[in-house]
N, C-alpha and C positions, 0 to 999 in steps of 0.2 A: 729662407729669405727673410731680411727684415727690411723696413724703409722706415727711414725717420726724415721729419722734413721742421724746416722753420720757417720765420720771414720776421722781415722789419718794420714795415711802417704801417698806419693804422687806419687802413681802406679796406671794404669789403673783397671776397674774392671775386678774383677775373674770369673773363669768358675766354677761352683761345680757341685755336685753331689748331688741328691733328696735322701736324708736319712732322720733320725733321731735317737737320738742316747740318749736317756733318761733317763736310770738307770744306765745304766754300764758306767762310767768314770776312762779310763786307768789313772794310773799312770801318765803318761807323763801330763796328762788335771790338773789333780790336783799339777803339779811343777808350768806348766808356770801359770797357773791362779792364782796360789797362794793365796796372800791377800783378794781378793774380794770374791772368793768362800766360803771361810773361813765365809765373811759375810752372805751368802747364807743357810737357809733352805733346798730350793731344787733348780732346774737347770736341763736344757737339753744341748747336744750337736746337733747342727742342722748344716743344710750346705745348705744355699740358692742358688739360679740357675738363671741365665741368661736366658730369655726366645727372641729367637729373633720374632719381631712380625709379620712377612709374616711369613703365615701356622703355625703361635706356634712352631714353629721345635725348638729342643734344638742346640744351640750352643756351641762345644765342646772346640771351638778355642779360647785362651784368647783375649781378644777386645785389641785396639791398643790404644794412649795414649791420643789420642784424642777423648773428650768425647762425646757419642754421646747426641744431642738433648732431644733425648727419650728412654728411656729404658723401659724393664718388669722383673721381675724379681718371679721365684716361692717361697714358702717357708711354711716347715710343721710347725704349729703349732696344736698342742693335736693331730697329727698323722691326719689330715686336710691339704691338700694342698690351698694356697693362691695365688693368683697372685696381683703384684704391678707393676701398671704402673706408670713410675716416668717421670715428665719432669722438663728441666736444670732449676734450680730458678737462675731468672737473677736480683735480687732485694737483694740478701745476700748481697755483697761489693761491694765497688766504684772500679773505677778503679785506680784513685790517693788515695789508700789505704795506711791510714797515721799510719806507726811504725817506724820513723824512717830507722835505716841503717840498718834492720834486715833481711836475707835472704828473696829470691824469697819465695813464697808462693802458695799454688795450690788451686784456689779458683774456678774453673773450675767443680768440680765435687760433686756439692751439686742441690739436686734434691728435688721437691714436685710432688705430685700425688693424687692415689685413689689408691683405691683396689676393686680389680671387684666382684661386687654383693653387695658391700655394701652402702646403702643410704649414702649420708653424709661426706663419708669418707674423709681421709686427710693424705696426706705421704709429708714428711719430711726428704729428705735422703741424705747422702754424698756416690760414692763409691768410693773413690779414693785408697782406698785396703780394700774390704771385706765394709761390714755395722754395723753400731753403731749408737744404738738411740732404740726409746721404739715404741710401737705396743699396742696399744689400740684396744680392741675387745670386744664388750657391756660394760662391769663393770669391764673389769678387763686389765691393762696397764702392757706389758710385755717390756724387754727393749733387745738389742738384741745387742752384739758387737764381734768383732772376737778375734778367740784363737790365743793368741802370739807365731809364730814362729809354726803355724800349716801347716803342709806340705799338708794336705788334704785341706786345708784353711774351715778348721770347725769356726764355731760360736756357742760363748755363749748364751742361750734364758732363760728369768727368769723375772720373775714377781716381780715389785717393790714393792712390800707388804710383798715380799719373803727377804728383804734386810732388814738384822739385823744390823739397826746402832746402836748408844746412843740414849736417847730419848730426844726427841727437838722439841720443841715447837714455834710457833709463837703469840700464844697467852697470855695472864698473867698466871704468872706461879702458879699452883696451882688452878688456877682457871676455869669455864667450861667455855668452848669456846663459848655455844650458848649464854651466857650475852655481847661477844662483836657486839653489835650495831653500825650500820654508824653511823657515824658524818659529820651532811652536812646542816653546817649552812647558812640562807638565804634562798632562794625561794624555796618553797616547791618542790621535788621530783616529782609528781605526775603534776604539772603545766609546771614543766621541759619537763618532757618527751614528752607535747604536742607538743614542738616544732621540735622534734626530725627530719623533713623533711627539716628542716635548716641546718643541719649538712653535710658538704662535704663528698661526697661517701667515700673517703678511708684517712685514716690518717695516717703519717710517721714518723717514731721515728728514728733519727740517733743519735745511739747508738757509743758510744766509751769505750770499756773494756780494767781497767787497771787491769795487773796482776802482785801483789807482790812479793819482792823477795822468800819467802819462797816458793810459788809455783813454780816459775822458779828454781829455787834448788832442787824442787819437780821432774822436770821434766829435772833432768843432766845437767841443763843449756842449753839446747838446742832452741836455740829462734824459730827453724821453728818449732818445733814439739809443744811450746807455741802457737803461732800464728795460727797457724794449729788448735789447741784443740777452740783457739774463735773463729774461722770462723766459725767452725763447731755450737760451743753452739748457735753462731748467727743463723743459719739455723733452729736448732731447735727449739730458740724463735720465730722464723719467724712462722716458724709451727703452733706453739700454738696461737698465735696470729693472724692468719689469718683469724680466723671463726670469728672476729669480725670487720673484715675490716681496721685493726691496720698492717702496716708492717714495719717490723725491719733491717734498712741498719744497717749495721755496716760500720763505715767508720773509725776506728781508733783503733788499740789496742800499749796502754803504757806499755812496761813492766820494772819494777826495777831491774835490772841485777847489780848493785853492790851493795846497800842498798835501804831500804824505807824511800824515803826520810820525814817519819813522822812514830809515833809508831803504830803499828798494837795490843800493849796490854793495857790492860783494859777494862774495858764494852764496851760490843758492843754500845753505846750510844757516848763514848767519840771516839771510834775509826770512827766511821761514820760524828762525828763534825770537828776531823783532814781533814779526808779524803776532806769534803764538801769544807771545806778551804783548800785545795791544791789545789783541782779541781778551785776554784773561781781565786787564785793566780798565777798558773800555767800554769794548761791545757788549761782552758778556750781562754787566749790569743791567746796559739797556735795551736788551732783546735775548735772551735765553735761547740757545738753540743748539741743535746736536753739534755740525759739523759747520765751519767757517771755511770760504778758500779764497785765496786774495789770485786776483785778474792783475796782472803787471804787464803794463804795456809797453815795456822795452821793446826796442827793433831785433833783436839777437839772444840768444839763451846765455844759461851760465855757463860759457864752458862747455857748452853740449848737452847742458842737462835740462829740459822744458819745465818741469817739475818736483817738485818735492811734498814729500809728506812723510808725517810718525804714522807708525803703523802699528793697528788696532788699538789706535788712542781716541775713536768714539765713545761720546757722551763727558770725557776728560774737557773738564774747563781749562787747565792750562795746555792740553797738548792738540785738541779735536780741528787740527788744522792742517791746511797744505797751501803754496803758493806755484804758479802756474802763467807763461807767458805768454802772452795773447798781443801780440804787435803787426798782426794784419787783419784783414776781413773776413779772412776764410774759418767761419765760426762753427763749421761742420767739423774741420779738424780739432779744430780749438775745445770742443767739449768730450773729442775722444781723451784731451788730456785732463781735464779736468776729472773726467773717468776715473780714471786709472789712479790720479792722486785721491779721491774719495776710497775709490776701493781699496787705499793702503791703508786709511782712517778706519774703513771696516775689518780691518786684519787678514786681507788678500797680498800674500806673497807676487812674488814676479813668478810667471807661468815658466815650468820646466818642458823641455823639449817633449816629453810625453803628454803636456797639457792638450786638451783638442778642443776644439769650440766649432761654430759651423762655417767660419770664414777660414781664412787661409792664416790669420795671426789673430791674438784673441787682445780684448784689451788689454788683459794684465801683462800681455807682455815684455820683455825688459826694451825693448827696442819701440819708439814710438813708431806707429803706423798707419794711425788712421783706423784700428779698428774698432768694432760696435759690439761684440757678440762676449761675453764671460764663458772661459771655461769652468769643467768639470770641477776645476785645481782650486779656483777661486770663489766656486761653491763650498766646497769643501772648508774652503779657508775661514768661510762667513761662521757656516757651522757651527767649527771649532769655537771664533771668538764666540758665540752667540750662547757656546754650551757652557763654556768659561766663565759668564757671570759680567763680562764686559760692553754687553751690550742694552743694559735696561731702559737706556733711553728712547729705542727705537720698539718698545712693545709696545707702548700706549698710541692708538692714533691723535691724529690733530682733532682740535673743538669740533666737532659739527659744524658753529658758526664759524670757524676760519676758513672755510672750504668755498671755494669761486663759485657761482653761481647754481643751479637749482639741482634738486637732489632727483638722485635716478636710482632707480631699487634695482636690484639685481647687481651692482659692479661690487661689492663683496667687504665696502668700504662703507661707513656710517657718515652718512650726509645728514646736511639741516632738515630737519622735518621728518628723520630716520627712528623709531627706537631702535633698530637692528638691520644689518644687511647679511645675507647668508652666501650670497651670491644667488645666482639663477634654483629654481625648482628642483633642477636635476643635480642638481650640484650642492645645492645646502644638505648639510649634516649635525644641524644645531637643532635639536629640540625646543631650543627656548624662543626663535625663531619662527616667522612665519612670511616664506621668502614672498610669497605673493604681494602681501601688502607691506613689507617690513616693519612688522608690527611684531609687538610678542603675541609666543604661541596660546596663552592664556591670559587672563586676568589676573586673575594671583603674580604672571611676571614683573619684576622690573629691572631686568638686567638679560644679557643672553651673553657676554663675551667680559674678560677681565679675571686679574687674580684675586680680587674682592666679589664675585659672583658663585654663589655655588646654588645647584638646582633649581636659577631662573630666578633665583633671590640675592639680593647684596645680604652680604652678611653685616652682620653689629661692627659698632667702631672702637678699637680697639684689638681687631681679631688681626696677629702681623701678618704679611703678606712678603715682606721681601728679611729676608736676616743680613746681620750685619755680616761681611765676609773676613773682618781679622779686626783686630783694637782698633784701628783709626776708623773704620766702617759707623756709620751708625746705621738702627733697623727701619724699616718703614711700617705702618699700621694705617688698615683699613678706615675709611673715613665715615662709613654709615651710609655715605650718599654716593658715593660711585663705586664704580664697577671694577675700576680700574686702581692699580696700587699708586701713592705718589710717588714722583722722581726721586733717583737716588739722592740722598744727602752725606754726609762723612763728617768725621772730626774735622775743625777750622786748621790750614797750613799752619803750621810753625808749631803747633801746640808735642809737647814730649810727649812720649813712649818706650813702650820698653823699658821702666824703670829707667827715666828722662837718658839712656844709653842715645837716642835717636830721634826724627821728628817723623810727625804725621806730614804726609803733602800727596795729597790726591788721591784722600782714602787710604793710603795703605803706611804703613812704619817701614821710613826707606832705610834699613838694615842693610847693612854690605853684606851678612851670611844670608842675608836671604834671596837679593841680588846673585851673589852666586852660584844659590839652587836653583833656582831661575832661567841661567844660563844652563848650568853644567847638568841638568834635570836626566838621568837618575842617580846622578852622583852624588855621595853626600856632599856637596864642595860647599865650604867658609870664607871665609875674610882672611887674604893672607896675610902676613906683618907689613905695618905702616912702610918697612925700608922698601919692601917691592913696590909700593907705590910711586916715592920718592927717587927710585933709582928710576923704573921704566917713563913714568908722565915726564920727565925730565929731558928723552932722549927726544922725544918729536919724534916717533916714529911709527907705523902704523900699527903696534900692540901698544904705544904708551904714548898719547898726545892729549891736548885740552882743545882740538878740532881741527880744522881745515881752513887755510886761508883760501879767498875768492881764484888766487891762482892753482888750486890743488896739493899747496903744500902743508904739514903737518905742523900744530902749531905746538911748540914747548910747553908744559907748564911748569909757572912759576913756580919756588919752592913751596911758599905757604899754600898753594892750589893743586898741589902732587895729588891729593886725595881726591880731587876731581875729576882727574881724567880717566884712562880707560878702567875698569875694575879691575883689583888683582886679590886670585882666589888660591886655595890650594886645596888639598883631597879631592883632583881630577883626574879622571884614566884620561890621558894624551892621548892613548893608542886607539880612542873612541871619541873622537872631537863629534860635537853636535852639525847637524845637517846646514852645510851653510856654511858653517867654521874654520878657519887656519887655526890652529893654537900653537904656542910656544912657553915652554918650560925652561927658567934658568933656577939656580941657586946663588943667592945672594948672602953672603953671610951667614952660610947655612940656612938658610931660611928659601922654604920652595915659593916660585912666584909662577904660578899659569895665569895666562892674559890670551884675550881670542879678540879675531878679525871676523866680521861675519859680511861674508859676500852677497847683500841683498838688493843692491845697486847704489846708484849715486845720488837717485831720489832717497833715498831710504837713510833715515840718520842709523848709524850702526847702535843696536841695543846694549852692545860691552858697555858703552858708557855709564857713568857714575847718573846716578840718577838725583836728582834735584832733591831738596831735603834731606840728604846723606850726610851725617856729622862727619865734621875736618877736625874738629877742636873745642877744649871748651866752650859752651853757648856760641859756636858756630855751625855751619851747616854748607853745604854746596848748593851754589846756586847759576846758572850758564858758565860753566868751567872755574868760576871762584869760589873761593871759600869766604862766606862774609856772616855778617853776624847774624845768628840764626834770628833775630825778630825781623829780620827781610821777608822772612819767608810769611808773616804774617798777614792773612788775608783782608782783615776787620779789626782793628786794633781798639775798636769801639768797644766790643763784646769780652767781657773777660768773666771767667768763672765765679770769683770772688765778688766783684763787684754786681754786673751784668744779673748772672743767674743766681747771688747772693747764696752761692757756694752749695745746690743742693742740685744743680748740674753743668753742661759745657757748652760750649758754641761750638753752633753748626757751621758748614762752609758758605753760609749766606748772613752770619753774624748774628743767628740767631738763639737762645738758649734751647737745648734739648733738657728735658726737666728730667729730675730722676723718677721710680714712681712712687707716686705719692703727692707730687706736687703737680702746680698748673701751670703750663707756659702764659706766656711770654716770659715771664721774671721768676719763675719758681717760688713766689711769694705765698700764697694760697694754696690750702691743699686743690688735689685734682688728679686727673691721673696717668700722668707724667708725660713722654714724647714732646715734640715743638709742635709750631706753627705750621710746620714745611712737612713734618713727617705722620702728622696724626697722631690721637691718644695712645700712649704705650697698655692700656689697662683696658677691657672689654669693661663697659659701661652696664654692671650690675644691679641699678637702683631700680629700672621697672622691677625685672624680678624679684627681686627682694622684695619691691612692695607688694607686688602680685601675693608675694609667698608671705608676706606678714599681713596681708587682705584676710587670703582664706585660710590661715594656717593659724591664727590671730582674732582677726578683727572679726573674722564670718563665726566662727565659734560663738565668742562671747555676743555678738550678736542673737544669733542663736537662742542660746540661754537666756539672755533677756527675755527676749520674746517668750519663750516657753514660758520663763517665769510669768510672765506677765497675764498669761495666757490660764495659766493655771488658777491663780490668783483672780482672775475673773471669773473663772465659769468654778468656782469653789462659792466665793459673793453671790453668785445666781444663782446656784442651788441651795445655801443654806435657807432662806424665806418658804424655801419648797418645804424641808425638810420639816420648819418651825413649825407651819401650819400642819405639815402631816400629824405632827407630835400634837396639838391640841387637838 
């Protein structure tokens, strides 16, 4: 069983009364609830209760505004009394939480727990007036949020299976969900997972939610009661995410208060490419963060589809995004979807009919539901991206200082005032650690966790810690002072590779033969002739189109943009299409052309396609289904090798010079030794030793011999006067 709860406005928690109130719904329940009921099959009226925990006594007296640490709380459900112990989650928000100039905010009263008697369990709650959020109990996921302007301060209780929306899908539309197949090209799954004791105990996603103007219109314009509704959904993500050892800061919500500054209509396809490019051009600059998901408050989906997102495109600046429609109240469903497009960011497929989770539908799967729980499938899925090398952004945790209020030892996470957390006594397996005081285990420590940490010690700077993964990569090096390796960095977009054959963009040299080893992974398959391109992208069909129009139809490409639509490869075995895949084989002029469809649903942009930075033509490059002039693709046009780094290295993806070694960043001007600003020294920092080693190796000698000399030279002067008068 899990429970995850939230709420909206920013008052201490309430007193209630042990009821339940299940068939009979006055008048008054059916005004203020209005809308959502309306969606509603069935529904109870319940009234959760404050439980204080010395002697269980009920507490009749409202709590004061400050929240406590720890709460319990009762509450009937099927005429069953529950207990929830909830304690403060101090991992929701930073505390330099980035919105701008928009009202104080009460980020104070959001809670996780258990529920007593039940294995397993997981609460997720806010109370900062009444609770809102869902309640999972074996198979079946209840959501639970208070009645508007209830003077008894009743709460709604209903079962998300009980919520009649439109019908909307995640998967291909029309088609059965158990044909969508992962897609996970390169090392096999099952060779993956051996290494799974490699993987950092907990991984951190700082999340930043933008929410469009339609939803802030949604909601009277009121920015805290905005800001308020994502803290909360953050809480809730956090929830759901826990059982996997995945957690969810939220450190930034945008929200559009006089327009969107990009269209929010047409397929959900072209709305989430906007979105992707805002985020790469805008936010990015000014707030760094793993994963972005835009909140669009449209009344209706695209088409049926609530969500989209690229998949296992975490820690990616142009692609770490997904969009998601949220045009009611009911904010319990609204963050199963937000879910489900995060977990496509972390490289979780749509769940296969074999997937199992502990509810009756698990979130990944293709068909929205309402659920809270991640299967086996989608574990698996995290894994994989995570053993692949595309996840580096989520190993380092957040600052110490960014973490909401006061630090508590034991939750297994480095708070302010922490040098270390191991988790509990029983459960720390860190030597360098000392769980009781979260302190380190010795004096001699100063580090316990990171890939700059070895035996309780950071190592020197200059020692590398991350390598570079292909030519467009750049490597990372240890900084002397933390623990922890810095963020990835890569060659600047647009810059050539491959013997200027191709461009860099997003770290990697976007090759069409390598695009279709990629795909067609273990087959040797290449880049088939320019004609198969030009013939298939040309038909609009679903092996050869430049996307999807808002109505589901396939869009032509133009002749000069044939090279950008779907890939076309050849040296594939047909008779062994990748999991997931339709393929089709023609001959065009002699020339073989395989082109593949991959069934991963209709959130899911299909990965056949031409990938961004793929040369079309001389000094061009593909860029959202066109082919334009490859300095589009240029990130920083400020920064150039020649000029910039005065030709002795390159620019990084933040515009900054990578020195070669030998030289000192910023400008490569000065010797030094080498790496940027961003990545750390590329050279292990030799000069104590050396001095050390020209001290005594050197200086301690002829020192020495001085001495001696000097020594000798003395007591020879002292003895001679002996020696004179002996002789007379």
């Amino acid at each position: 069983m899990h429970v995850f709860f939230s709420s909206e406005e920013n008052r201490s928690p309430i007193t209630f009364g042990i009821t339940s109130k299940s068939f009979f719904v006055p008048f008054f329940f059916v005004d203020v609830l209005g809308g959502l009921t309306e969606q509603l099959s069935k529904y109870s009226i319940v009234n959760p209760q404050v439980i204080q925990r010395k002697g269980r006594s009920i507490n009749t007296s409202e709590l004061k505004e400050n929240y406590d640490d720890q709460i319990s709380y009762s509450l009937n459900i099927n005429d069953r009394k529950h207990i929830l112990h909830l304690q403060k989650n101090r991992k929701n928000a930073p505390l330099n939480f980035f919105y701008h100039d928009y009202p104080p905010i009460q980020m104070q009263c959001h809670y996780h727990g258990e529920v007593e008697g039940y294995e397993k369990s997981l609460v997720a709650v806010s109370t900062c007036s009444g609770l809102r959020g869902v309640i999972v109990l074996g198979n079946e996921t209840y959501a639970l949020e208070p009645v508007p302007r209830s003077a008894s301060n009743d709460h709604l209780l209903y079962l998300l299976k009980d919520l009649q929306t439109e019908p909307v899908a995640c998967g291909v539309v029309n088609e059965d969900t158990t044909t969508h197949e992962p897609f996970e090209p390169g090392q096999s799954l099952t060779s993956l997972l051996r290494e799974r004791r490699s993987l950092p105990q907990t991984s951190y996603v700082e999340l930043v939610l933008v929410v469009d103007n339609q939803r802030y219109v949604f909601k009277n314009r009121n920015e805290t009661a905005v800001v308020d509704e994502m803290v909360t959904m953050a809480n809730l993500l956090d929830g759901y995410y826990k059982p996997l050892n995945i957690r969810i800061v939220l450190i930034g919500v945008e929200i559009f208060k006089d327009s969107n500054p990009f269209s929010v209509e047409g397929s959900a396809g072209e709305v989430l490419r906007r979105f992707v490019n805002w985020r790469k051009s805008t936010l990015i600059p000014a707030k760094r963060h793993d994963i972005g998901q835009l909140i669009v408050g449209r009344p209706s989906s695209y088409s049926g589809v609530l969500g989209m997102a690229y998949v296992g495109s975490v820690c990616s600046v142009a692609s770490s995004g997904g969009i998601n429609v949220f045009g009611n109240d009911n904010l319990a469903y609204a963050s199963t979807v937000v879910a489900h497009e995060m977990g496509h960011n972390l490289g979780m497929n749509h769940d296969l009919a074999t997937c199992e989770c502990d509810g009756r539908s698990c979130i990944m799967s293709a068909t929205a539901g309402g659920a809270t729980t991640f299967s086996s499938c989608s574990e698996d899925n995290f894994v994989s991206l995570i053993l692949r090398g595309k996840g580096t952004c989520l190993r380092n945790p957040p600052s110490p200082s960014d973490v909401i209020d006061k630090a508590e030892c034991g939750n297994g996470r480095l708070d302010e005032g922490e040098q270390c957390d191991c988790g509990k006594p029983e459960e720390c397996q860190n030597k360098c650690c000392d769980p009781n005081t979260c302190t380190f285990a010795s004096s001699l420590a100063n580090c316990a966790d990171g890939a700059c940490c070895d035996n309780c010690r950071i190592v020197v700077s200059g020692t590398p810690c991350r390598n570079s993964a292909n030519t467009c990569d750049l490597p990372e090096y240890c900084d002397g002072s933390s623990a922890f390796c810095p963020e990835d960095y890569y060659k600047m977009d647009g810059l050539p590779c491959e013997n200027a054959a191709a461009y860099c963009y997003e770290g990697r040299c976007q090759t069409y033969d390598d695009q279709c080893k990629q795909l067609f992974t273990p087959d040797p398959a290449t880049k088939a002739d320019d004609i198969c391109f030009s013939h298939a992208n040309t038909l609009g069909n679903l092996f050869g189109n430049c996307g999807v129009t808002s109505s589901g139809a396939f869009i032509k490409c133009a002749v000069e943009d044939a090279m950008c639509g779907k890939v076309q490869c050849t040296n594939v075995d047909v008779n062994n299409p990748p999991p997931g895949a339709q393929v089709t084989i023609q001959i065009i002029q002699g020339k073989t052309c395989v082109n593949a469809d991959f069934h991963l649903g209709t959130d899911v942009l299909d990965p056949a396609y031409v990938k961004p930075g793929s040369p079309c033509g001389e000094g061009k490059a593909c860029l959202d289904f066109h082919c334009v002039n490859a300095s589009a693709l240029l990130s920083n046009t400020d920064c150039t090798a020649d000029k910039t780094c005065n030709g002795r290295g390159e620019c990084n993806d933040q515009g900054n010079c990578h020195c070669n070694n030998g030289w000192a960043p910023p400008f490569c001007v000065t010797a030094g030794r080498g790496g940027s600003i961003n990545s750390g020294p590329a050279m292990i920092d030799y000069s104590l030793r050396n001095g050390l080693l020209i001290f005594f190796l050197l200086v301690v000698p002829v020192v020495t011999l001085v001495v001696v000399g000097l020594l000798y030279v003395y007591r020879r002067q002292s003895f001679d006067p002996c020696i004179k008068r002996g002789v007379k």
